[in-house]
Backbone as XML, in Angstrom:
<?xml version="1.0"?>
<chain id="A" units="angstrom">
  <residue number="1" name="UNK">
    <atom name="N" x="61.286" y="101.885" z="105.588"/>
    <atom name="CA" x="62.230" y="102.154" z="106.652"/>
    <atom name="C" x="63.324" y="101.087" z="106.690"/>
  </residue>
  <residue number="2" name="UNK">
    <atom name="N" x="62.805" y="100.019" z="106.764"/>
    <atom name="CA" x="63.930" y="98.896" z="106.392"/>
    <atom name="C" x="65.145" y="98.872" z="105.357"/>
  </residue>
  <residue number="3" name="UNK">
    <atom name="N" x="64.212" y="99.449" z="104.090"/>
    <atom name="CA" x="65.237" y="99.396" z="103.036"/>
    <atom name="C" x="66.308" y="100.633" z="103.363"/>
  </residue>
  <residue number="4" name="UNK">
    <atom name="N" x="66.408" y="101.136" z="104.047"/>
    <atom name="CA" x="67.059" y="102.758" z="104.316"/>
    <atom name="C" x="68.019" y="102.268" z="105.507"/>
  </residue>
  <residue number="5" name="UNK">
    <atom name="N" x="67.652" y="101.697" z="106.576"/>
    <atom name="CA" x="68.555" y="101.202" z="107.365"/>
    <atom name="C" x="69.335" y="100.186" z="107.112"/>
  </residue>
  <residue number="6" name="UNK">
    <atom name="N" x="68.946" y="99.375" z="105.776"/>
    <atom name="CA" x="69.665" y="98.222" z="105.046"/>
    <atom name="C" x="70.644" y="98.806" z="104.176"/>
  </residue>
  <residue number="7" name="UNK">
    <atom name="N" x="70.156" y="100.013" z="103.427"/>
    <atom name="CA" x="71.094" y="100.668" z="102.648"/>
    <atom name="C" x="72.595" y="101.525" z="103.223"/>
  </residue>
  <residue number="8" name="UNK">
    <atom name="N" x="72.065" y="102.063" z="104.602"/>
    <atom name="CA" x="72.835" y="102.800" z="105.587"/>
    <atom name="C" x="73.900" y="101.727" z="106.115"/>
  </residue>
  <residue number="9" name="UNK">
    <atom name="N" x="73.488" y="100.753" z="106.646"/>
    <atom name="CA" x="74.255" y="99.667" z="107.296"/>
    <atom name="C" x="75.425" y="99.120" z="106.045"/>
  </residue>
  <residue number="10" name="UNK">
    <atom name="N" x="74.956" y="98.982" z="104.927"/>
    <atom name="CA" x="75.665" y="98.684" z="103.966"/>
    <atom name="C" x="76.926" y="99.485" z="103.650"/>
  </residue>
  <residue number="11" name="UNK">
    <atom name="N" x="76.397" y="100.739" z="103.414"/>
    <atom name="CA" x="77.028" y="101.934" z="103.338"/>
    <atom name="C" x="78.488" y="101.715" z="104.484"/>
  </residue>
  <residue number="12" name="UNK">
    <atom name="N" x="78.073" y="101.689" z="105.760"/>
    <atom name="CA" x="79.117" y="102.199" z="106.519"/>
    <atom name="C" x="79.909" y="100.771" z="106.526"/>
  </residue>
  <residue number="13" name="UNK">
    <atom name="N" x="79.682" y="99.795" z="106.462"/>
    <atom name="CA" x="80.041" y="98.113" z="106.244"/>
    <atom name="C" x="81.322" y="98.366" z="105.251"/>
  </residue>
  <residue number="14" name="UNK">
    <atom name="N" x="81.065" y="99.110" z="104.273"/>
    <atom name="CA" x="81.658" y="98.953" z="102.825"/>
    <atom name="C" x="82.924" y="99.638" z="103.299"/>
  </residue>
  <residue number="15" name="UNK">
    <atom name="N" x="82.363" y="101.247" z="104.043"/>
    <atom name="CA" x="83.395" y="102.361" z="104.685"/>
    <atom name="C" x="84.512" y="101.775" z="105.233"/>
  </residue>
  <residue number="16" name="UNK">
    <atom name="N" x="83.978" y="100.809" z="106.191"/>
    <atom name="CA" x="84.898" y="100.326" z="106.763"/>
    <atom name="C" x="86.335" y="99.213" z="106.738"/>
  </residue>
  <residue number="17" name="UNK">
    <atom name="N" x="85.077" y="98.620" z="105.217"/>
    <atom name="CA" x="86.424" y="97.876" z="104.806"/>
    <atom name="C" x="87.083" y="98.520" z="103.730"/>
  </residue>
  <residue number="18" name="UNK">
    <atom name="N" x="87.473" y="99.357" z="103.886"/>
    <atom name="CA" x="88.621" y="100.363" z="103.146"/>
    <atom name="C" x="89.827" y="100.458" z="103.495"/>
  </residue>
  <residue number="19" name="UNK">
    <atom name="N" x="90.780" y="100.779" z="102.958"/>
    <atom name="CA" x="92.287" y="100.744" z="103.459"/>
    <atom name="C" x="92.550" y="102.426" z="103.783"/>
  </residue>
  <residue number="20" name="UNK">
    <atom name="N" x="93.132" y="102.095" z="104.878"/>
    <atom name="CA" x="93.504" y="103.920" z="104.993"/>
    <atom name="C" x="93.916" y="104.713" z="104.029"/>
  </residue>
  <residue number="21" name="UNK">
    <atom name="N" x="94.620" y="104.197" z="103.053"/>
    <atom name="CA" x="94.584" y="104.842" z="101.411"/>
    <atom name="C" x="93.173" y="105.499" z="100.562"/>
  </residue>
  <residue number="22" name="UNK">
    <atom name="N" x="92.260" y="104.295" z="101.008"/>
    <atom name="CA" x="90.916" y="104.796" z="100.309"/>
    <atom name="C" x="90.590" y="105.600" z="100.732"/>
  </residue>
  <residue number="23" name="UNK">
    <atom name="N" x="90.243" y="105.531" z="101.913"/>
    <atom name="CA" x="89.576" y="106.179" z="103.035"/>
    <atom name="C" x="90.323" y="108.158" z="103.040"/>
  </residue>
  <residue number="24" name="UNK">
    <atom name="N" x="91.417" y="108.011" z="103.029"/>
    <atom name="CA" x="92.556" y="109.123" z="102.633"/>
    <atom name="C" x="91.489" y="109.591" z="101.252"/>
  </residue>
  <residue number="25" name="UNK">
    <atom name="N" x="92.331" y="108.987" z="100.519"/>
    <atom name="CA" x="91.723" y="109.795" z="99.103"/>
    <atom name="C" x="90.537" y="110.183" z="98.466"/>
  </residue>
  <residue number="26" name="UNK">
    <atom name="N" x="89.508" y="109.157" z="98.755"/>
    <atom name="CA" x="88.179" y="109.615" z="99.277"/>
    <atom name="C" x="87.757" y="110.839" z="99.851"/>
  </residue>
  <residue number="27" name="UNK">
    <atom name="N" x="87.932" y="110.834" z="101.439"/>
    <atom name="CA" x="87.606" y="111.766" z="102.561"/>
    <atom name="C" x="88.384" y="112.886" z="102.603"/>
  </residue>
  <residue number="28" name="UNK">
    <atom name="N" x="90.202" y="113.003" z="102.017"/>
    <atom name="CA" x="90.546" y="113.759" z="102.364"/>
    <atom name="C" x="91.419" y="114.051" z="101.849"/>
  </residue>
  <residue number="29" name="UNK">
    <atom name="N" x="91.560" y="113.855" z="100.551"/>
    <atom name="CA" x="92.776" y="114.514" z="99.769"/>
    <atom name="C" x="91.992" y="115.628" z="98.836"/>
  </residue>
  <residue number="30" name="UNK">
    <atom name="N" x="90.428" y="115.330" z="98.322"/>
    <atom name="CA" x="90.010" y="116.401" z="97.989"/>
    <atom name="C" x="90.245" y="117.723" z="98.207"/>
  </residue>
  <residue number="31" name="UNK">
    <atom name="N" x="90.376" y="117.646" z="99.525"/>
    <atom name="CA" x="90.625" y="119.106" z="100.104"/>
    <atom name="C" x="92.193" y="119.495" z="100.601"/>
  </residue>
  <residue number="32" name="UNK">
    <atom name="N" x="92.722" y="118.260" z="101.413"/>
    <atom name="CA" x="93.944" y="118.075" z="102.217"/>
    <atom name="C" x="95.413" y="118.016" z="101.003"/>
  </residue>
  <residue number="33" name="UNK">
    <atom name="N" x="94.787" y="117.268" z="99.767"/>
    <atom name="CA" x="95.750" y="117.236" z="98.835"/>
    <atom name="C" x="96.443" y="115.357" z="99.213"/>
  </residue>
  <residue number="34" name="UNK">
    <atom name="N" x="96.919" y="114.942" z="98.003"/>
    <atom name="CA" x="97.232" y="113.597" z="97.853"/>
    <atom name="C" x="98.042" y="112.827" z="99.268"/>
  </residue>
  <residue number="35" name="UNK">
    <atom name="N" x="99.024" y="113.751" z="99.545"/>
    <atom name="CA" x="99.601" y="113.365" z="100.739"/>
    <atom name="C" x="99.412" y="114.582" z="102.111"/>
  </residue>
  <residue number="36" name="UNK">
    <atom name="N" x="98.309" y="114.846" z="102.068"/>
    <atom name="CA" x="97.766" y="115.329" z="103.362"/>
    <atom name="C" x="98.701" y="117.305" z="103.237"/>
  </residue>
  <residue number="37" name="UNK">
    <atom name="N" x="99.391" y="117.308" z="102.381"/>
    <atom name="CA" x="100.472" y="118.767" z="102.687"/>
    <atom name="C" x="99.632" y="119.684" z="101.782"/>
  </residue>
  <residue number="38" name="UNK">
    <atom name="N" x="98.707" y="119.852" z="101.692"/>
    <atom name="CA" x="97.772" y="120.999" z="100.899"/>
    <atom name="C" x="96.637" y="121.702" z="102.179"/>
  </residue>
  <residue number="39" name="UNK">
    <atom name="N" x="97.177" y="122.958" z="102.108"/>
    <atom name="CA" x="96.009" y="123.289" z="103.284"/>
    <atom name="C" x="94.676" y="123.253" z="102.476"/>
  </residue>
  <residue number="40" name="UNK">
    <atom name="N" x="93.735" y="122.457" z="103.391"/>
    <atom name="CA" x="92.497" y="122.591" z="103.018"/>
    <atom name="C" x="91.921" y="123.763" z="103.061"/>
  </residue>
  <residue number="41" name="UNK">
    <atom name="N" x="91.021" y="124.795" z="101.921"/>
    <atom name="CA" x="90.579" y="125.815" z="101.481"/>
    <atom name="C" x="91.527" y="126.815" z="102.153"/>
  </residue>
  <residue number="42" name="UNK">
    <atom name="N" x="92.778" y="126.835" z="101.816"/>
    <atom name="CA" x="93.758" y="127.662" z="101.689"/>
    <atom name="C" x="94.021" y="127.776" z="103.187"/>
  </residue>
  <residue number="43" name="UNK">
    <atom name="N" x="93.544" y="127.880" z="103.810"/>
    <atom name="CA" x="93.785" y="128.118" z="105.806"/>
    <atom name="C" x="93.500" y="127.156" z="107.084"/>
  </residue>
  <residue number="44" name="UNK">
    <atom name="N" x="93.818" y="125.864" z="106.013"/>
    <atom name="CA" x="94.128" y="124.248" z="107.060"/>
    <atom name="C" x="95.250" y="123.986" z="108.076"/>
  </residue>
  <residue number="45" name="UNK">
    <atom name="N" x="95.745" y="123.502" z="108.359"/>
    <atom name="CA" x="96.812" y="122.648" z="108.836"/>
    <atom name="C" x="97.191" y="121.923" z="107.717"/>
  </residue>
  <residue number="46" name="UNK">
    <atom name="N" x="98.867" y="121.746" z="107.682"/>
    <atom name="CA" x="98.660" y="120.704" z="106.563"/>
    <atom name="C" x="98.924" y="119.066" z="107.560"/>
  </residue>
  <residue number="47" name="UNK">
    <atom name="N" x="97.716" y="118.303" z="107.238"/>
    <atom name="CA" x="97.463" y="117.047" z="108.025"/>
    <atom name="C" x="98.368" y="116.080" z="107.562"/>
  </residue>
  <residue number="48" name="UNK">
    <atom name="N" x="99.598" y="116.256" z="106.601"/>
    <atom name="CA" x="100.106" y="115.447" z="106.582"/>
    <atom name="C" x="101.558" y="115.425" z="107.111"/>
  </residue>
  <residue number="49" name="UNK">
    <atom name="N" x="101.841" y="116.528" z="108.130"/>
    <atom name="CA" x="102.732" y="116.860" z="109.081"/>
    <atom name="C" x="102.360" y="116.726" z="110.739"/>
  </residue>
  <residue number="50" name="UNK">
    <atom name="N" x="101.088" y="116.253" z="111.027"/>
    <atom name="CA" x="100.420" y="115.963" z="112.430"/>
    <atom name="C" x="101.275" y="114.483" z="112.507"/>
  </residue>
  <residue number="51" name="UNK">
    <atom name="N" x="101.223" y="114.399" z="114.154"/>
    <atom name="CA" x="101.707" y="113.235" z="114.272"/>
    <atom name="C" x="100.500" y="112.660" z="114.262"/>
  </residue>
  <residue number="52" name="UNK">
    <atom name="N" x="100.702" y="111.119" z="114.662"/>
    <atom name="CA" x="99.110" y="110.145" z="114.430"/>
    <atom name="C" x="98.232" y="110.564" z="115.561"/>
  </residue>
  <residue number="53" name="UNK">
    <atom name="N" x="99.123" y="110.935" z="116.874"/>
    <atom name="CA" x="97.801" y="110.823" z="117.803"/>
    <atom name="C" x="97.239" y="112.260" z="117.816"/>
  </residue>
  <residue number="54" name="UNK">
    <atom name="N" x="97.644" y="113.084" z="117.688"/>
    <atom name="CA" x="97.073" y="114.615" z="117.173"/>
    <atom name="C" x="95.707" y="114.012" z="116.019"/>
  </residue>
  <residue number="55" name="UNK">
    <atom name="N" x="96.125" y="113.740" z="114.944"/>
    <atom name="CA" x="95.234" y="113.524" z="113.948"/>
    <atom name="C" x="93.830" y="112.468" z="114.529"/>
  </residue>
  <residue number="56" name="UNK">
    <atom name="N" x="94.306" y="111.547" z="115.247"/>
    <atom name="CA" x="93.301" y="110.905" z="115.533"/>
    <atom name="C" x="92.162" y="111.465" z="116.634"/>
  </residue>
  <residue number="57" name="UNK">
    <atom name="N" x="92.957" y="112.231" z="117.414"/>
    <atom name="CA" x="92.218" y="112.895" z="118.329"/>
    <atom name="C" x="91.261" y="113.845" z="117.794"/>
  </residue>
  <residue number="58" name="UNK">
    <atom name="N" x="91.530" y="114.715" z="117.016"/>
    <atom name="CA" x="91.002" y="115.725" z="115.859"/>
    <atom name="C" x="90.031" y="115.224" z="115.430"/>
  </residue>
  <residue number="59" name="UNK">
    <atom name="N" x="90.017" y="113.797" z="114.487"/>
    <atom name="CA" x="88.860" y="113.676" z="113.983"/>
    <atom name="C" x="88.256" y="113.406" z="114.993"/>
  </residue>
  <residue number="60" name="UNK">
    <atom name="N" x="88.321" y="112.468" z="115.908"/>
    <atom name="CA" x="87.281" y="111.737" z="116.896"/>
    <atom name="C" x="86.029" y="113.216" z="117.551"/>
  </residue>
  <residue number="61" name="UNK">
    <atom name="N" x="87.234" y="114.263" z="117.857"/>
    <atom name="CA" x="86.353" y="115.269" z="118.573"/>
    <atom name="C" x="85.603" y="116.237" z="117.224"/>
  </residue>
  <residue number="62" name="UNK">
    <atom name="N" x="85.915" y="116.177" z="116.071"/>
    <atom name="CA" x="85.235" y="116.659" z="115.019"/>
    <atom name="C" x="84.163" y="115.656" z="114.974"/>
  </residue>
  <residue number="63" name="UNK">
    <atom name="N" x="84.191" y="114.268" z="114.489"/>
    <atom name="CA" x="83.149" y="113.961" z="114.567"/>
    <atom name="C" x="81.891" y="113.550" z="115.382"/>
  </residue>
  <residue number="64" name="UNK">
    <atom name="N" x="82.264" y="114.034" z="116.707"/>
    <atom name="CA" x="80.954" y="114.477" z="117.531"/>
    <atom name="C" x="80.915" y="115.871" z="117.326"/>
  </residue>
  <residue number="65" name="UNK">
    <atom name="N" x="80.841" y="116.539" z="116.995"/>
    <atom name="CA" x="80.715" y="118.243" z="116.513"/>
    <atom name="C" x="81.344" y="119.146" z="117.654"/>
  </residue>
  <residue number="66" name="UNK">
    <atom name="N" x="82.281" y="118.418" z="117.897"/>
    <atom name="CA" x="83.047" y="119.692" z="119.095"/>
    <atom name="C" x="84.645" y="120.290" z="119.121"/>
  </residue>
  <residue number="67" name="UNK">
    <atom name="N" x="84.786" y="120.388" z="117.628"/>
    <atom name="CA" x="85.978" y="120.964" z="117.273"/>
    <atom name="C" x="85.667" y="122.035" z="116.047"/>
  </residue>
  <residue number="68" name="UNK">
    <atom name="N" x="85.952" y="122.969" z="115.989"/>
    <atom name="CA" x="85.921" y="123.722" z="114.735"/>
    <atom name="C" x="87.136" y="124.628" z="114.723"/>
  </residue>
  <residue number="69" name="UNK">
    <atom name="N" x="88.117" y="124.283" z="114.112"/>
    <atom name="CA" x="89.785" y="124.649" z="113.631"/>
    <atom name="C" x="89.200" y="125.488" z="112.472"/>
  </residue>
  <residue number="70" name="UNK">
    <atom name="N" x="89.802" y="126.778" z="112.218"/>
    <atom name="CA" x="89.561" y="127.717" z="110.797"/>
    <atom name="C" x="88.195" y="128.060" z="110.881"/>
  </residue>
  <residue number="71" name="UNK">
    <atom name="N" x="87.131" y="127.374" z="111.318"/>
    <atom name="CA" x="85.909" y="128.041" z="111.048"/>
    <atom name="C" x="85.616" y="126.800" z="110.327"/>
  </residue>
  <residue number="72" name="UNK">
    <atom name="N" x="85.849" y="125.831" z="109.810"/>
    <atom name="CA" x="85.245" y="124.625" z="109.614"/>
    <atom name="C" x="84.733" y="123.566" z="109.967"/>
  </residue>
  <residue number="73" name="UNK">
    <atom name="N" x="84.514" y="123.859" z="111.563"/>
    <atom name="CA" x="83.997" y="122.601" z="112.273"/>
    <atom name="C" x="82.863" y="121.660" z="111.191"/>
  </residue>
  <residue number="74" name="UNK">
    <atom name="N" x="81.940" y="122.503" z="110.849"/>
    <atom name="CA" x="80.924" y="121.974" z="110.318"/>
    <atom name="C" x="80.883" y="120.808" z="109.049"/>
  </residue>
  <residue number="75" name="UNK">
    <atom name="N" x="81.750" y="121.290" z="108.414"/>
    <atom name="CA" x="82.359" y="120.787" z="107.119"/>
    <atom name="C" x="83.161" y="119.583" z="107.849"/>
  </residue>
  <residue number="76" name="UNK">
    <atom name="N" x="83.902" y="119.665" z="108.559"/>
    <atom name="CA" x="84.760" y="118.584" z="109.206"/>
    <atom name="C" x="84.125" y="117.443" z="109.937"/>
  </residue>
  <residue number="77" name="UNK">
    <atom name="N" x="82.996" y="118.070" z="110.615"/>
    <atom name="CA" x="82.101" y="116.705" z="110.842"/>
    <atom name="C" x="81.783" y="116.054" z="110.237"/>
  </residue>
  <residue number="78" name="UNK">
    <atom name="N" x="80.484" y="116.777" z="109.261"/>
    <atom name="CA" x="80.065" y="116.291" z="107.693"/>
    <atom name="C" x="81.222" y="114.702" z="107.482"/>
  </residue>
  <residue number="79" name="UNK">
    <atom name="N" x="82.463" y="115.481" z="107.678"/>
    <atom name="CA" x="83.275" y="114.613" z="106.754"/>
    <atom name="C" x="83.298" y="112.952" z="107.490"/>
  </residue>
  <residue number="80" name="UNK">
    <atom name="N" x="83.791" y="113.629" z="109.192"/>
    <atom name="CA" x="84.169" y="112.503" z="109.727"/>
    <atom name="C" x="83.184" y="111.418" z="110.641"/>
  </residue>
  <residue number="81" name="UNK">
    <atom name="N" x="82.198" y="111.962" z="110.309"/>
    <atom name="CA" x="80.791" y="112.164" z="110.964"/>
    <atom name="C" x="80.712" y="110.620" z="110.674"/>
  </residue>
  <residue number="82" name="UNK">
    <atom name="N" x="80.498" y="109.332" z="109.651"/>
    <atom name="CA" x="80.896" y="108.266" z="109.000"/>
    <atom name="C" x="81.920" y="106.991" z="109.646"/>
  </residue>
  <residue number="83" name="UNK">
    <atom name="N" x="82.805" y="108.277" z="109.956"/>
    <atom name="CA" x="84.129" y="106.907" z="110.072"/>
    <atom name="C" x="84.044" y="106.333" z="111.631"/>
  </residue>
  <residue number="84" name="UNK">
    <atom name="N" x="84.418" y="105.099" z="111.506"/>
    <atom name="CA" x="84.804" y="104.344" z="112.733"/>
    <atom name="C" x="86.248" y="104.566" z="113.241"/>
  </residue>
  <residue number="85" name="UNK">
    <atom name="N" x="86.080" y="104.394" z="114.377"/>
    <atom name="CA" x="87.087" y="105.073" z="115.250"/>
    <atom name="C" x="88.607" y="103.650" z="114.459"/>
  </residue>
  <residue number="86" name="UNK">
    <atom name="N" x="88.149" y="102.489" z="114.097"/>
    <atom name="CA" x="89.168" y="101.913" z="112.935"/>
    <atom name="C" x="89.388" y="102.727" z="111.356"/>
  </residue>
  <residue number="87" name="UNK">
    <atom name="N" x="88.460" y="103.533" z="111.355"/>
    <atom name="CA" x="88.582" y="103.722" z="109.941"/>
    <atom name="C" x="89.722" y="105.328" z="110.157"/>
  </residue>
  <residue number="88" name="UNK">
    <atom name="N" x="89.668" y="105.639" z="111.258"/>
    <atom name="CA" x="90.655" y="106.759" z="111.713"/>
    <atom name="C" x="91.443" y="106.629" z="111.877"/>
  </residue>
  <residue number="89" name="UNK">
    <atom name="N" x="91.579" y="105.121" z="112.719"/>
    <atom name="CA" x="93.163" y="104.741" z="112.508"/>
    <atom name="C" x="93.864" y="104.189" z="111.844"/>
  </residue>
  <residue number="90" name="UNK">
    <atom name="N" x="93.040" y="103.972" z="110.757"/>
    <atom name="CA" x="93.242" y="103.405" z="109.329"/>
    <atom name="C" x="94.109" y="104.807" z="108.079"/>
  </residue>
  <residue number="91" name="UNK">
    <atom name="N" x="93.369" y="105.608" z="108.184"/>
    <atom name="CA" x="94.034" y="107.064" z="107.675"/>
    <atom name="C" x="94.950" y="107.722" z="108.627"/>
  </residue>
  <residue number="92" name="UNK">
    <atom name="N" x="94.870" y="107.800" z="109.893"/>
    <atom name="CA" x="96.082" y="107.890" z="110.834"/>
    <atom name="C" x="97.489" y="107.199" z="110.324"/>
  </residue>
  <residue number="93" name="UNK">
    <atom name="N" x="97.384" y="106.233" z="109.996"/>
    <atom name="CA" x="98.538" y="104.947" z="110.048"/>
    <atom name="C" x="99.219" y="105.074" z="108.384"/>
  </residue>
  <residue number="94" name="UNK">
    <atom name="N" x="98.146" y="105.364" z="107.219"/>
    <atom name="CA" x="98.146" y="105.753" z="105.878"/>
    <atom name="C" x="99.509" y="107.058" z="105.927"/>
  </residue>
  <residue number="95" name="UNK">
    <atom name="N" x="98.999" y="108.304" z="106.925"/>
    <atom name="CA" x="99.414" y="109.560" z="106.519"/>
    <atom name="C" x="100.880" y="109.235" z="106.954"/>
  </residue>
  <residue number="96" name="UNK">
    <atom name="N" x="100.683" y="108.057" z="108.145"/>
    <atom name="CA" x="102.330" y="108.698" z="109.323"/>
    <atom name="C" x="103.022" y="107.350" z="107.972"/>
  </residue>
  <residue number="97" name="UNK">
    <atom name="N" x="102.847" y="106.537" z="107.378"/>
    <atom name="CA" x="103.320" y="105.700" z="106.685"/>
    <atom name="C" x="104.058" y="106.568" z="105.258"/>
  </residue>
  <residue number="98" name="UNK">
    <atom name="N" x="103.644" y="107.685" z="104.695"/>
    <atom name="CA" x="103.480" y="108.337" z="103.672"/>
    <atom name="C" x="104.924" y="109.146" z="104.336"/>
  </residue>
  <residue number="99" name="UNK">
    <atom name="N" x="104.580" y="109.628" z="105.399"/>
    <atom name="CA" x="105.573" y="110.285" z="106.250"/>
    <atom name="C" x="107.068" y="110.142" z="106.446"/>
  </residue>
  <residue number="100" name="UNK">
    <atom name="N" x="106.756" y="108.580" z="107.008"/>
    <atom name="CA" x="108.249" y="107.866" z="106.924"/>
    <atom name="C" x="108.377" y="107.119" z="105.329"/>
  </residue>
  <residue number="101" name="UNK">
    <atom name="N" x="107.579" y="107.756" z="104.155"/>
    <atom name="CA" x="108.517" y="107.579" z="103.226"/>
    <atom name="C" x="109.200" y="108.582" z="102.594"/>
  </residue>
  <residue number="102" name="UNK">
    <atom name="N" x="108.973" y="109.861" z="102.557"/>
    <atom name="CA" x="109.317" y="111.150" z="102.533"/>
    <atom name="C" x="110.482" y="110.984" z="103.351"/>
  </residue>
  <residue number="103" name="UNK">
    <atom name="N" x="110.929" y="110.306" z="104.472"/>
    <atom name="CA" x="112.442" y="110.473" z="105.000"/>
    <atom name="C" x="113.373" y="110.176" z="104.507"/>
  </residue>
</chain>
């Protein structure tokens, strides 16, 4: 049991020291696409047109399981289920940065 809560603690330790870039490309370009403008499984939002506090709000209530947008709540928790409410505003700050370079 120890070694599992040592491994877990590690795990989210590591998560956290990620740059909203990682954390982005990691968690969410798989699906979202490199700069957030790919709808995820064809009928997303594209997340890289949300402003920051939309996006941050989104995940926070996805990852307690009480949002499901498209029929993906489930999948969306899964995802955000992990991150610290820094590691959201870490990819928050990534997307709107990406944003104002596109201007």
């Amino acid at each position: 049991m120890k070694k599992i809560v040592t491994v877990l603690v590690g795990a989210v330790l590591s998560l956290s020291a990620q740059s909203g870039k990682e954390l982005f490309l990691q968690r969410c370009a798989p699906c979202h696409g490199e700069k957030g403008m790919q709808k995820a499984l064809g009928i997303s939002s594209l997340i890289g047109k949300m402003d920051k506090e939309t996006l941050v709000e989104s995940l926070r209530i996805y990852r307690i399981g009480r949002l499901s947008r498209y029929g993906r709540g489930e999948l969306m928790t899964e995802q955000a289920a992990s991150l610290s409410d820094r590691d959201i505003l870490k990819i928050a700050d990534y997307l709107q940065s990406l944003r104002q370079k596109g201007k």
